[in-house]
ZAVEX-192108 format. One record per residue (C-alpha): residue number from 1; x, y, z; residue in one letter. Coordinates in nm, 4 decimals, always signed. Layout:
BEGIN
R    i        px        py        pz  aa
R  NUM         X         Y         Z   A
...
# end
This chain:
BEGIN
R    i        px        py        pz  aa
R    1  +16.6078   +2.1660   -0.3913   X
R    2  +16.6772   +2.4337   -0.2017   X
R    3  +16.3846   +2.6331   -0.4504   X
R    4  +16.1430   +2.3873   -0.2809   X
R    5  +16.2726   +2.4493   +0.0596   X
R    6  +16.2583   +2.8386   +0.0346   X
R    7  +15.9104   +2.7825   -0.1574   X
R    8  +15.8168   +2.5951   +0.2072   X
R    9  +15.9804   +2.8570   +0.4208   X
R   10  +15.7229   +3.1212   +0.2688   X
R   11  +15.3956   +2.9185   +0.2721   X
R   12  +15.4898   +2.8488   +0.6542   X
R   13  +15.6113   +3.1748   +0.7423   X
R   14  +15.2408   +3.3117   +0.5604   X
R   15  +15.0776   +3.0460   +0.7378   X
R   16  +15.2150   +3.0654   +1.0862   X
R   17  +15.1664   +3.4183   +1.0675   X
R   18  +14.8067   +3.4278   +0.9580   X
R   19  +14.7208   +3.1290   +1.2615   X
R   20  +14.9242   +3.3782   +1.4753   X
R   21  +14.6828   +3.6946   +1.3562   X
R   22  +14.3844   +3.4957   +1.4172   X
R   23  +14.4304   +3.3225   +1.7218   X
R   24  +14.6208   +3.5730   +1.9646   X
R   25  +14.4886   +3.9189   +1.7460   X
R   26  +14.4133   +4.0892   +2.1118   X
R   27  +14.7153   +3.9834   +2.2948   X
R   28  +15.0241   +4.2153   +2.3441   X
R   29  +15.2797   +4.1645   +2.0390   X
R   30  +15.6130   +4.0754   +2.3033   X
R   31  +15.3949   +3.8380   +2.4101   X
R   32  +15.2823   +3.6509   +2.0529   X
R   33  +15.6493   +3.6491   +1.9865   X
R   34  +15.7349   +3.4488   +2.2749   X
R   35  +15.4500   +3.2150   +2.2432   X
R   36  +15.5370   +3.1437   +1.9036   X
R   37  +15.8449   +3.0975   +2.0223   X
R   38  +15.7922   +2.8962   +2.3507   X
R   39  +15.5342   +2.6332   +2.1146   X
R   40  +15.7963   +2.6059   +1.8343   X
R   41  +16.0172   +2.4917   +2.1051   X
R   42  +15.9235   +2.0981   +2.1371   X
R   43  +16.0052   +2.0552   +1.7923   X
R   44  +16.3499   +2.2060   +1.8226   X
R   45  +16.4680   +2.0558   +2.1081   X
R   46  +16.3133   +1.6717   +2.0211   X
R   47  +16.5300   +1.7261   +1.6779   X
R   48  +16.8221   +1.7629   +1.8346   X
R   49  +16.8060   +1.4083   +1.9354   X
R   50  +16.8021   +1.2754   +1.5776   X
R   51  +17.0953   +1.4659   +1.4414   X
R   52  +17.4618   +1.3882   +1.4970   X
R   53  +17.5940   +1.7171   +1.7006   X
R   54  +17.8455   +1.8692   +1.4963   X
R   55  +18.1803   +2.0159   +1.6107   X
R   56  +18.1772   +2.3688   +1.7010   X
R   57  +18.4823   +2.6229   +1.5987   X
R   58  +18.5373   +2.9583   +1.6942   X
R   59  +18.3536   +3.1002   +1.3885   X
R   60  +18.0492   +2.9132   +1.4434   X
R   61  +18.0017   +3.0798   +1.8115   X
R   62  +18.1710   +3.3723   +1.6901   X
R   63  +17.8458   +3.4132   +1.4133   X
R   64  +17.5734   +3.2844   +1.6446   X
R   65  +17.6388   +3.4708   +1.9510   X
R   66  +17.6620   +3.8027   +1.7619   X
R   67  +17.3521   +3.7149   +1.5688   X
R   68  +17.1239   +3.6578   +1.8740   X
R   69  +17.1559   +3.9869   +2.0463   X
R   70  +17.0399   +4.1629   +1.7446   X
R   71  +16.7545   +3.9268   +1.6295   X
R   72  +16.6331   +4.0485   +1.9453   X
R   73  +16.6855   +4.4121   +1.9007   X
R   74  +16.4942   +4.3542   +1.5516   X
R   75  +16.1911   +4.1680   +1.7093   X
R   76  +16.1881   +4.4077   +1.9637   X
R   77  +16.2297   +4.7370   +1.6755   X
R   78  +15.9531   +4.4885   +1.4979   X
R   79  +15.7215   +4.5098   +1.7609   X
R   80  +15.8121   +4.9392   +1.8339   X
R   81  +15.7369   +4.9816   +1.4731   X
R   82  +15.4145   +4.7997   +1.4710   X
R   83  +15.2292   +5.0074   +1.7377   X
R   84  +15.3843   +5.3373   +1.6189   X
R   85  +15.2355   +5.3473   +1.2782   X
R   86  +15.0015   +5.1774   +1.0018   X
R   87  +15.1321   +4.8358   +0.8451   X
R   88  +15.0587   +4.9695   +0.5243   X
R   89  +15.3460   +5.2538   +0.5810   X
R   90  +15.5918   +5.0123   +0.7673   X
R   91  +15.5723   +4.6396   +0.5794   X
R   92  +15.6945   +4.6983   +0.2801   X
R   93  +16.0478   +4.8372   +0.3981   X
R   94  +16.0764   +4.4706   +0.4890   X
R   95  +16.1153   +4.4002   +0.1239   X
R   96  +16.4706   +4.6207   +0.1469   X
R   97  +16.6237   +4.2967   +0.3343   X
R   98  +16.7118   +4.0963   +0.0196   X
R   99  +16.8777   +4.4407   -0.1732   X
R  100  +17.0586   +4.4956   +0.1634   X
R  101  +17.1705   +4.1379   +0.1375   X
R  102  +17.3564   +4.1696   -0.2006   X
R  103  +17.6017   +4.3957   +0.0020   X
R  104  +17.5909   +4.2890   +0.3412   X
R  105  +17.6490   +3.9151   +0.2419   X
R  106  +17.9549   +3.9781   +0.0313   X
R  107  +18.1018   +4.1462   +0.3197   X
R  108  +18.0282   +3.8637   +0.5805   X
R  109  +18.0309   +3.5694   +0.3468   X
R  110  +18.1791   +3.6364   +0.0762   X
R  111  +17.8708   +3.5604   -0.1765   X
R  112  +17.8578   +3.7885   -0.5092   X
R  113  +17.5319   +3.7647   -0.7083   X
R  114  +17.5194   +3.7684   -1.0661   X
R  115  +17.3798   +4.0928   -1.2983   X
R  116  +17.0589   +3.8625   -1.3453   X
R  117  +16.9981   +3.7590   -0.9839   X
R  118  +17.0623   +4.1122   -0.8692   X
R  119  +16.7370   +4.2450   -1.1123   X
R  120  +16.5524   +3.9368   -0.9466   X
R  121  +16.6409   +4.0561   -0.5966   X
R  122  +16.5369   +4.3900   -0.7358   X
R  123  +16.1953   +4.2797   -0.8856   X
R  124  +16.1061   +4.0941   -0.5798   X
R  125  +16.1847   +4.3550   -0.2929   X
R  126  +16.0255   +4.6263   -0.5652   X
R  127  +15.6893   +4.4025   -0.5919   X
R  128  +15.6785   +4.3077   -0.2447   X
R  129  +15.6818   +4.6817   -0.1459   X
R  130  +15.4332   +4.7871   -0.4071   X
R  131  +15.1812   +4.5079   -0.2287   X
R  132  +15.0571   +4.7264   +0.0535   X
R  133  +15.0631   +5.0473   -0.1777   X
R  134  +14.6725   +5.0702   -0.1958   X
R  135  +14.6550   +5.1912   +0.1269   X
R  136  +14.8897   +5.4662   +0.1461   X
R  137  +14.6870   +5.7272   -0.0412   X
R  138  +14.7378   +5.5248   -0.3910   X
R  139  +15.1146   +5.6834   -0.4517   X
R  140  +15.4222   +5.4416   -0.4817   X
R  141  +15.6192   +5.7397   -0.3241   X
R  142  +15.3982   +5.7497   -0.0008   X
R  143  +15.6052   +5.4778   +0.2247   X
R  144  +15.8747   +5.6886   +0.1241   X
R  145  +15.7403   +5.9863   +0.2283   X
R  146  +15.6463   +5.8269   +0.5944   X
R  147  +16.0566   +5.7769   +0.6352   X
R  148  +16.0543   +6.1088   +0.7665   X
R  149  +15.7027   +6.1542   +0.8949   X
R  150  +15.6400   +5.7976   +1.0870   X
R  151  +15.8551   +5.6743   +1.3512   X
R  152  +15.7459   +5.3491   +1.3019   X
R  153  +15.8754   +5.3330   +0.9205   X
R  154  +16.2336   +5.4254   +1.0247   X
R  155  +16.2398   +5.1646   +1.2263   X
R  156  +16.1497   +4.8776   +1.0433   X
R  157  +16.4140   +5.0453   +0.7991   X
R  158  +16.6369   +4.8811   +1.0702   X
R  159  +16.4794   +4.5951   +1.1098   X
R  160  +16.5101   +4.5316   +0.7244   X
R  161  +16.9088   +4.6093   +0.7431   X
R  162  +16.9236   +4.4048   +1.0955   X
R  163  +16.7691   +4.0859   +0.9272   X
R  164  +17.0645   +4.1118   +0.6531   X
R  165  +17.2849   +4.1520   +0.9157   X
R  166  +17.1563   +3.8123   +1.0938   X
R  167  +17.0705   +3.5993   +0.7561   X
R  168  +17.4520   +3.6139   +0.6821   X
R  169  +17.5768   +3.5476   +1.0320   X
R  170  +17.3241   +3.2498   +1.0042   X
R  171  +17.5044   +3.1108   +0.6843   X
R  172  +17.8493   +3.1241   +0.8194   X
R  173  +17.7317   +2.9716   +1.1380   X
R  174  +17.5190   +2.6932   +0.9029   X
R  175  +17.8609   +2.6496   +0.7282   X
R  176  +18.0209   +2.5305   +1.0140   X
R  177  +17.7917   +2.3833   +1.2014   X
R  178  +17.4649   +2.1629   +1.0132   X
R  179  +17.1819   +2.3059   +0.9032   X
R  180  +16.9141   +2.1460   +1.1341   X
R  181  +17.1204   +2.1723   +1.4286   X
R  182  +17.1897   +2.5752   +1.3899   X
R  183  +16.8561   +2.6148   +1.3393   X
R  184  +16.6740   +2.4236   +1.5979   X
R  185  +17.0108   +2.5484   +1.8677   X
R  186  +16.9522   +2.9011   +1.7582   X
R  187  +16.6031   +2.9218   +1.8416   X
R  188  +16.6385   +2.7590   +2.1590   X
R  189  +16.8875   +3.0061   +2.2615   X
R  190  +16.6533   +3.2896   +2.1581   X
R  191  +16.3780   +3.1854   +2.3194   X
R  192  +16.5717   +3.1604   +2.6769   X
R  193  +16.6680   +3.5035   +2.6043   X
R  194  +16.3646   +3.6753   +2.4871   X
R  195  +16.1377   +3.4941   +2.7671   X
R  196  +16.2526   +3.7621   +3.0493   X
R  197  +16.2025   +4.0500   +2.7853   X
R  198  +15.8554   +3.9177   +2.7368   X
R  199  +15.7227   +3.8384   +3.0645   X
R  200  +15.8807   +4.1589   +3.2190   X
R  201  +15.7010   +4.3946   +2.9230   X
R  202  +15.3822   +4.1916   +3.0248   X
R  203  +15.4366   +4.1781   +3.3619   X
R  204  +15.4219   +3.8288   +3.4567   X
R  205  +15.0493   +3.8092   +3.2285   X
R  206  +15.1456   +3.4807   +3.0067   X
R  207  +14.8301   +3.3273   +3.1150   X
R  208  +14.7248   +3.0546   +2.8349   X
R  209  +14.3702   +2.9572   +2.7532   X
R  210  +14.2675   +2.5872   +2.7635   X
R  211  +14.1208   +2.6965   +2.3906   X
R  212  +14.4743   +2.8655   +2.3293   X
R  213  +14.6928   +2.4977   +2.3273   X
R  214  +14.5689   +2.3690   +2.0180   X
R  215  +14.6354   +2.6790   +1.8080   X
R  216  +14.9339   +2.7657   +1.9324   X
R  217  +15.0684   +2.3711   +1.8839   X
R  218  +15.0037   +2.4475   +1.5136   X
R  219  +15.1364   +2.7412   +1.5119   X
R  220  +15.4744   +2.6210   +1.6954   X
R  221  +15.4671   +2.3109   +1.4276   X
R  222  +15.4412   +2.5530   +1.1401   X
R  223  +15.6730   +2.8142   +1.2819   X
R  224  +15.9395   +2.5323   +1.3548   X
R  225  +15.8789   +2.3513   +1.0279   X
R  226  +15.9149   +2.7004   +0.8664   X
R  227  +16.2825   +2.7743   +1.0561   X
R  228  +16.4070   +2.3785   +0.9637   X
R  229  +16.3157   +2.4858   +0.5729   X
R  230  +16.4860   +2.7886   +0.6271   X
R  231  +16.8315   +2.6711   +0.7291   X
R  232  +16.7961   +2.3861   +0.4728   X
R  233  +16.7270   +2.6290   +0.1859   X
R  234  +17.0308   +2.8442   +0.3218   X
R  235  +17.2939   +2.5846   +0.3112   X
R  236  +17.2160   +2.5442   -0.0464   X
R  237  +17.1612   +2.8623   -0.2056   X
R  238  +17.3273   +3.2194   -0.1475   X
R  239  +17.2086   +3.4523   +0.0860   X
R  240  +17.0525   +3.6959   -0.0682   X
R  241  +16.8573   +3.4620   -0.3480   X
R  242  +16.7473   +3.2845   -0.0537   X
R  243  +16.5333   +3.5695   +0.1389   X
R  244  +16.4339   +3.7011   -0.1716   X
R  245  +16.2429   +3.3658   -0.2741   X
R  246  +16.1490   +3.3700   +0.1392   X
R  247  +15.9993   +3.6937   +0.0631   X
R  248  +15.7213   +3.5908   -0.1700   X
R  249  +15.5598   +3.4689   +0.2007   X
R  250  +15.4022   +3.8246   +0.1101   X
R  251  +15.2189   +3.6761   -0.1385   X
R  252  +15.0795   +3.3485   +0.0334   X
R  253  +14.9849   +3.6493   +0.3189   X
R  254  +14.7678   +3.8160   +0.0871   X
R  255  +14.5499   +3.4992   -0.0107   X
R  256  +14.5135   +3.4190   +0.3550   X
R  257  +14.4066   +3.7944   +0.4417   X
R  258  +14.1741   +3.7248   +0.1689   X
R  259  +14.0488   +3.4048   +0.2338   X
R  260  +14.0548   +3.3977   +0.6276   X
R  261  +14.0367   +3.7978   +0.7050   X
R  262  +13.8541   +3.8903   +0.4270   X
R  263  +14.0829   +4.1553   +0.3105   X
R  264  +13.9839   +4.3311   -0.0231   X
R  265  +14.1677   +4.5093   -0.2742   X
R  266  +14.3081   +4.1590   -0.3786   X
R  267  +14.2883   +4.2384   -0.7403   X
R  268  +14.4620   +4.5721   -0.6500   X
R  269  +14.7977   +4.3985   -0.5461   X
R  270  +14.8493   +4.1487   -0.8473   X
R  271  +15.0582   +4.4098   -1.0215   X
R  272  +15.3577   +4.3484   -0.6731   X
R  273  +15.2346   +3.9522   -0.6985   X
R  274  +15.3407   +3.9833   -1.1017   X
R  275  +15.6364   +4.2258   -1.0455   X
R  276  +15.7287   +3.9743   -0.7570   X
R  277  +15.7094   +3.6509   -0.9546   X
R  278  +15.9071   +3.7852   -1.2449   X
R  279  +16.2106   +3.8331   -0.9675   X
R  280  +16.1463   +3.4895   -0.9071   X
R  281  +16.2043   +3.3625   -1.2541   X
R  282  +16.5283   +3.5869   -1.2963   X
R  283  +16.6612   +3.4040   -0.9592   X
R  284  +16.5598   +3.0846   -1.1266   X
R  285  +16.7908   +3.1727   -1.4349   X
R  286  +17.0571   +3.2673   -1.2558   X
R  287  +17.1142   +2.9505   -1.1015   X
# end
């Protein structure tokens, strides 16, 4: 099951993302995080009245309290990165999450991955950083390059490492806790704390559009649906096979640039969509 539920994660995640582009694409980004955020929040908040409240140890506030304050340092880096240089140089260092994860996991949670997962992992964060490649002056050694040229590369280099960082905090805390309720209590919490960061970086503008509601209720059911899946798929499944299955959200985020942006060069990026998918199947096996 928890295949499915990381399958789900990434088709939400894509599709969240793309409503997200489409409907806010000239707002400030602090401020399409928090409405993502505030919209998701109904859904959160009415499950926590269907689930039985589990009992809370040390480790479980131990994991989520030092899990929040950098998920926002890597939305905020996120954001940094995104004005300071081209997506094409700074999105695929996101793919370095699940490699990170074969190390940082085993050190928080105690997960090893087997020889065959680990070339998985390895497929999938080398296909899903091959994706954007076309636009980086056709070399596979250009986003490498930008590490020491772009600003904005270095930091989503953090980002990448930050997310590993959180993803394992967010199993222990799921192992002691339930996975619905960490999820939905989680992103409650974060959205308390990043609504200050956002309204003072947009200085009080958070003005919403009679035309905006709709959207962004889709978007906040797909986002929330999206973190539910997540902490389901993570309860079942080890970290870092997890995000690397999450990861193939690149994928479902090239049909939609295709089919709702009209991106090109479609054709271009089914040698990372290949590359990715055969990751996929290794992760398969090793289960």
């Amino acid at each position: 099951m928890w295949i499915i539920y990381a399958l789900l994660t990434a088709f939400l995640l894509a599709t969240s993302d793309a409503l997200t582009k489409r409907v806010l694409a000239s707002r400030d980004e602090y401020f399409v995080a928090w409405a993502r955020l505030l919209f998701a929040l109904p859904v959160f908040l009415a499950s926590l009245l269907f689930i039985e409240i589990p009992h809370l140890n040390r480790e479980f506030w131990t994991a989520t309290l030092s899990a929040l304050p950098l998920e926002i340092i890597a939305m905020i880096l996120y954001t940094k990165a995104l004005k300071a240089s081209p997506l094409s140089l700074t999105m695929p260092f996101l793919a370095l999450t699940p490699l990170f994860l074969i190390f940082v996991s085993y050190f928080i949670v105690g997960e090893k991955v087997s020889l065959t997962g680990a070339l998985g992992i390895f497929l999938v964060a080398s296909g899903g950083y091959t994706l954007n490649i076309h636009k980086a002056r056709h070399s596979l050694l250009e986003p490498a390059r930008m590490v020491f040229r772009e600003k904005g590369s270095v930091m989503m280099i953090i980002v990448a490492f930050i997310f590993s960082i959180t993803a394992s905090l967010g199993k222990k805390a799921i192992d002691n806790s339930s996975p619905i309720f960490f999820g939905s209590f989680y992103f409650i919490l974060l959205t308390a704390l990043f609504t200050p960061i956002s309204l003072n970086k947009n200085r009080g503008k958070t003005a919403f559009t009679k035309k905006d509601f709709v959207p962004l209720a889709i978007i906040g059911i797909t986002y929330s649906l999206m973190v539910i899946f997540h902490m389901l798929a993570m309860s079942l499944a080890k970290v870092a096979y997890m995000i690397s299955v999450k990861r193939m959200s690149l994928l479902f985020s090239i049909l939609y640039g295709h089919l709702l942006f009209k991106e090109e060069k479609i054709a271009e990026r089914a040698i990372g969509g290949v590359i990715m998918f055969a990751g996929f199947v290794l992760i398969l096996l090793s289960r």
